[in-house]
C-alpha positions as CSV (number, residue, x, y, z in Angstrom):
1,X,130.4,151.6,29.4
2,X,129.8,150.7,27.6
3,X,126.1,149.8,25.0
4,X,121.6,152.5,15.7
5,X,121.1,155.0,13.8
6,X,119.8,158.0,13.8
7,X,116.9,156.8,16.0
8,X,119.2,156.7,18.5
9,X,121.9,154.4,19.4
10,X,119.9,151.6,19.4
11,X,123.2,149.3,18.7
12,X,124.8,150.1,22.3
13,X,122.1,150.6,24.5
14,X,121.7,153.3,26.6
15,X,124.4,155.5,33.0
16,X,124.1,157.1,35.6
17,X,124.5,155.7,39.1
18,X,121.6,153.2,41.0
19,X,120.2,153.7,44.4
20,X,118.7,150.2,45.9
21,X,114.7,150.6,47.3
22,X,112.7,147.5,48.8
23,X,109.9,147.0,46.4
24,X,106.4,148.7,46.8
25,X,103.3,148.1,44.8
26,X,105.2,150.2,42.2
27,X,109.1,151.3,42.8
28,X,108.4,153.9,40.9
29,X,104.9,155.3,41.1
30,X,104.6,158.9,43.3
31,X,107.9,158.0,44.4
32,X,108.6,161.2,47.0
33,X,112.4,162.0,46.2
34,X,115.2,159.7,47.2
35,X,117.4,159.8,50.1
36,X,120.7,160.2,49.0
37,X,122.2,156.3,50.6
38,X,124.6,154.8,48.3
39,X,124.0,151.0,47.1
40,X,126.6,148.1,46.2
41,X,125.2,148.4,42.5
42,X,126.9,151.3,41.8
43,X,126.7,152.7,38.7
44,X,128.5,151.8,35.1
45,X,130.6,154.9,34.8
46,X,131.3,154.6,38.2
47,X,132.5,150.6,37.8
48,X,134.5,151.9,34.4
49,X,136.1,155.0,36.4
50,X,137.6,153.1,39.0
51,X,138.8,151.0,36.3
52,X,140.6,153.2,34.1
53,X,142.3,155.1,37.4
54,X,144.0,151.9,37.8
55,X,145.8,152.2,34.6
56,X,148.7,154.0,34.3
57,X,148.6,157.4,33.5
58,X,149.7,158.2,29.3
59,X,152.0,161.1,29.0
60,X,151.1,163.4,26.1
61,X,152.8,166.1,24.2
62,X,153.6,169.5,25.2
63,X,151.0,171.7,24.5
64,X,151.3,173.3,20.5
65,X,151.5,177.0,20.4
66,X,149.1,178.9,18.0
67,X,145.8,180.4,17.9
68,X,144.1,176.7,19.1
69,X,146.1,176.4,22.2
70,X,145.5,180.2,23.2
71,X,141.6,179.9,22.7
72,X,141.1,177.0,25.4
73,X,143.7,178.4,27.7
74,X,143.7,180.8,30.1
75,X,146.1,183.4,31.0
76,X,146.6,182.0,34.9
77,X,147.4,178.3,32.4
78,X,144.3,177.3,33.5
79,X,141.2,175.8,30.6
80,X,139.8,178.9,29.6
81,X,135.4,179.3,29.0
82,X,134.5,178.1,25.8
83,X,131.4,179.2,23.8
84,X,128.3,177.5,24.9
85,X,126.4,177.8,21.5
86,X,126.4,174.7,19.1
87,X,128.8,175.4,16.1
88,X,126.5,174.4,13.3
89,X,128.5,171.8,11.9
90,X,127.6,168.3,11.7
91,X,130.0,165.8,13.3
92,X,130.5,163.1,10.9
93,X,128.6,161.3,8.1
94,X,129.4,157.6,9.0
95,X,129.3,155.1,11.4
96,X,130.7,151.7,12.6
97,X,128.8,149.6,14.4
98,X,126.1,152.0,15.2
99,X,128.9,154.1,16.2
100,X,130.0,157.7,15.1
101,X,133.2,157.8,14.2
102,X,135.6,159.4,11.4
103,X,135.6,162.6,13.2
104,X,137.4,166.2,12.3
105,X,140.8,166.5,13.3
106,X,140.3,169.5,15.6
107,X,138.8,170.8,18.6
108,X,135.3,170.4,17.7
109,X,135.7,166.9,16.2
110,X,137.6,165.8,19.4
111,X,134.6,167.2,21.6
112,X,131.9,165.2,19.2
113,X,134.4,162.5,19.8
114,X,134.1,162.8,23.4
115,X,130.2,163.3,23.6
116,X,129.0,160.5,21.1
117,X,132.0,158.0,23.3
118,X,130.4,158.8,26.4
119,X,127.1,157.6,24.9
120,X,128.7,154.2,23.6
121,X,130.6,153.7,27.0
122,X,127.5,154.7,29.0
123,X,125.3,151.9,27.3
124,X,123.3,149.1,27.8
125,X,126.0,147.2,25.0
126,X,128.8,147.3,28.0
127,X,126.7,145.1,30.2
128,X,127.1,142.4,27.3
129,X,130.7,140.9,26.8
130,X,130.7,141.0,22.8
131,X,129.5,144.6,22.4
132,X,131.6,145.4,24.7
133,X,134.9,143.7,23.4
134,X,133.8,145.6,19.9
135,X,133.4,149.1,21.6
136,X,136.9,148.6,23.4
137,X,138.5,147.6,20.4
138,X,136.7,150.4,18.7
139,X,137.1,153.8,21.1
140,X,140.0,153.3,22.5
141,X,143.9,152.6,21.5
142,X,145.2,149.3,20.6
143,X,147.8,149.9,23.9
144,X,145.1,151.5,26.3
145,X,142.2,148.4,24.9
146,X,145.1,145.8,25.8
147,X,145.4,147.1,29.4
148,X,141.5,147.2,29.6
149,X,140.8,144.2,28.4
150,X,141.0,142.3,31.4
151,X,140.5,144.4,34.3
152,X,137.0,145.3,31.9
153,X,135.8,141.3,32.4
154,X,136.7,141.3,36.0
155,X,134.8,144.7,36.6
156,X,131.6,143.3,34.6
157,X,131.4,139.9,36.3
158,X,128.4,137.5,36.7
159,X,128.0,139.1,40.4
160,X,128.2,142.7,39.8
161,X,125.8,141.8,36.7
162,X,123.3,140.0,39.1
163,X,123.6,143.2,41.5
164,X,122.4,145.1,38.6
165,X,119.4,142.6,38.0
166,X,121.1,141.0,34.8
167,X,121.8,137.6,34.4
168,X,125.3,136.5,33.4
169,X,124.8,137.4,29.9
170,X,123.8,141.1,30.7
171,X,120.0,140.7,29.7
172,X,117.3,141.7,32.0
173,X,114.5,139.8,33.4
174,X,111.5,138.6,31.5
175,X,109.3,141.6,31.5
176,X,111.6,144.2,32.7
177,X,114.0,147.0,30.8
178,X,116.9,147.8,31.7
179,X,118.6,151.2,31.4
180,X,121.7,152.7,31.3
181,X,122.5,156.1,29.3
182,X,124.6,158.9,29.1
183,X,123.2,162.1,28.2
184,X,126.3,165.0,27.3
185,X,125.3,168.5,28.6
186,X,128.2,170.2,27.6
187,X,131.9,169.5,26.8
188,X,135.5,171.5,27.6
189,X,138.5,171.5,25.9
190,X,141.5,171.5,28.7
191,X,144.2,171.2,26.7
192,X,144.6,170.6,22.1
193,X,147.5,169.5,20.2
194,X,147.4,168.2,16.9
195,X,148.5,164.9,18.3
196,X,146.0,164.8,21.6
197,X,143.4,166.7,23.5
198,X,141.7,166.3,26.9
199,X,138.3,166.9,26.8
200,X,135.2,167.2,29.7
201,X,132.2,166.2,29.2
202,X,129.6,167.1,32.0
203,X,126.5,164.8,31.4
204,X,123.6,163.2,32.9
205,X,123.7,159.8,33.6
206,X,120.6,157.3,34.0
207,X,120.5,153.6,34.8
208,X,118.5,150.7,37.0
209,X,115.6,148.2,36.0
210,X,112.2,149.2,35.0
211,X,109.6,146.6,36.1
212,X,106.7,145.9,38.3
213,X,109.4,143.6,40.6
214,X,112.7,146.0,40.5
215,X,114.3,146.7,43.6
216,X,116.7,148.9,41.4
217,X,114.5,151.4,39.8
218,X,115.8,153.9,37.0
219,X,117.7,156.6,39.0
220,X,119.8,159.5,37.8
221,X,123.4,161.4,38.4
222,X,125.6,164.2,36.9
223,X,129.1,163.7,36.7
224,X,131.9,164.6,34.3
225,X,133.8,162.2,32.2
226,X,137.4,163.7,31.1
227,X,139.2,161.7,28.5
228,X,142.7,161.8,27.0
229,X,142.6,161.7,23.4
230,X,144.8,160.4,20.6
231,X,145.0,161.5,16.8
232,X,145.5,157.6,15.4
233,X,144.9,155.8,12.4
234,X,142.5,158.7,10.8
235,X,140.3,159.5,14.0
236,X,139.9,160.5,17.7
237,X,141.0,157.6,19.9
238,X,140.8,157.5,24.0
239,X,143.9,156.8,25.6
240,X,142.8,156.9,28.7
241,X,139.4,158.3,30.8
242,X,138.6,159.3,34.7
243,X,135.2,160.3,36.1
244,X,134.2,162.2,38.9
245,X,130.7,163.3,40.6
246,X,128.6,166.4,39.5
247,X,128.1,169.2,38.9
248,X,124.4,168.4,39.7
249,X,121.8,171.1,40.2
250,X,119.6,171.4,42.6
251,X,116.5,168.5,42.2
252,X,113.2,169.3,41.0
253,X,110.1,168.3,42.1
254,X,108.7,166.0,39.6
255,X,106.7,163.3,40.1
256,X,108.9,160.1,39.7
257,X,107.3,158.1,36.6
258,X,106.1,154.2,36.7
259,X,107.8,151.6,35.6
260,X,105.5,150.9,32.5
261,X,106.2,154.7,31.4
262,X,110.1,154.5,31.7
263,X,110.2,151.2,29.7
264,X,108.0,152.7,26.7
265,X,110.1,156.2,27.2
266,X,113.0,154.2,26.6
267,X,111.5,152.2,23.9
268,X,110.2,155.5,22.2
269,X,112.9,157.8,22.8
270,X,116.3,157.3,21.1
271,X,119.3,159.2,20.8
272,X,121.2,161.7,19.3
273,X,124.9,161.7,17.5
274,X,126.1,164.3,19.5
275,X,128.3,167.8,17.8
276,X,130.0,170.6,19.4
């Protein structure tokens, strides 16, 4: 959860979930596909779900009537399909600490809000203790980061950091990159007030160490992040956030890349600030 510009969110990093494999001459080098065995490092979003199920659930206002609540809502009362084209409009024009924020106060500015928090929370910047006190502070509300705060530390402690192959300050070995990204597919609005919205987004997730001694190689996952927003203090604030697996299509048969060709993706590639 997580860790620039318009490079790409160079500021926070970049989740998925992590599969463990005994080193080879290269973990990642015509790697035939993965058995699906589950590890102890499991992934980020995966730490930061369990997490936030443990808070209490925030009540929110009935839904408002109007033409916004009848175009995500279906007639059984159940989320109705949204368009899947991108509206056109940019997001926002600012950012603090390499962060979008200031977004619009309606359903498209809560699903940017949505998309570009995933990213944040989904970073390498969550492994580290000071970018991630600063995203906590940032995202969320004061009364959902107060709750966080703590059960945050305990869930990104020194041992669950040295299962991911960082040491107790979140940095990877010498020689090695770490990764850990979220990549937003597609977001749905389940429910829009003036005052809150719940919004899905469906992403792809990477994470694990890229290095010629990793036993945690770069691995990736589909789930979808829902979050319970708040309209507070001029923005889109998460009150609180669940996760769950997939839905995750049917692998493909590409060739699993080396390690020296996901640390120079990662290097080269940055990200986007996400818009509905």
């Amino acid at each position: 959860m997580n860790p620039g510009d318009e490079q790409g969110y160079g500021d926070y990093g970049d989740a998925g979930h992590t599969r463990t494999r005994l080193p080879e001459s290269d973990p990642y080098g015509g790697a035939p596909r993965r058995s699906p065995h589950r590890s102890s490092s499991r992934s980020l979003v995966t730490v930061v779900g369990v997490v936030v199920l443990l808070i209490a659930a925030i009540a929110f206002a009935n839904r408002g009537d109007g033409s916004s609540t009848d175009d995500t809502t279906a007639k059984d009362g159940g989320p109705a399909a949204a368009p899947t084209t991108p509206s056109g409009t940019r997001p926002v024009n600012t950012k603090t600490t390499g962060v979008p924020t200031g977004f619009a106060h309606t359903e498209q500015g809560a699903q940017s809000a949505a998309s570009n928090y995933a990213v944040a929370l989904g970073s390498t910047g969550m492994f580290k203790k000071d970018t991630r006190d600063t995203l906590l502070r940032l995202l969320y509300t004061s009364a959902a980061a107060d709750r966080l705060q703590g059960p945050m530390d305990q869930a990104y402690s020194a041992d669950f950091l040295a299962k991911m192959g960082l040491d107790a300050a979140g940095n990877p070995p010498k020689d090695s990159t770490f990764v850990s990204r979220v990549v937003p597919v597609g977001t749905s609005v389940q429910q829009y007030t003036e005052h809150d919205a719940k919004v899905a987004v469906w992403y792809l997730g990477l994470i694990g160490m890229a290095g010629s001694s990793s036993t945690d190689p770069v691995t990736s996952s589909w789930k979808t992040w829902t979050f319970d927003l708040q309209w507070t203090g001029g923005d889109w604030k998460i009150a609180s956030d669940a996760q769950k697996d997939g839905p995750a299509p049917v692998p493909g048969d590409d060739k699993a890349a080396t390690s020296d060709e996901i640390s120079k993706a990662i290097e080269e590639y940055g990200g986007f600030t996400y818009a509905r």
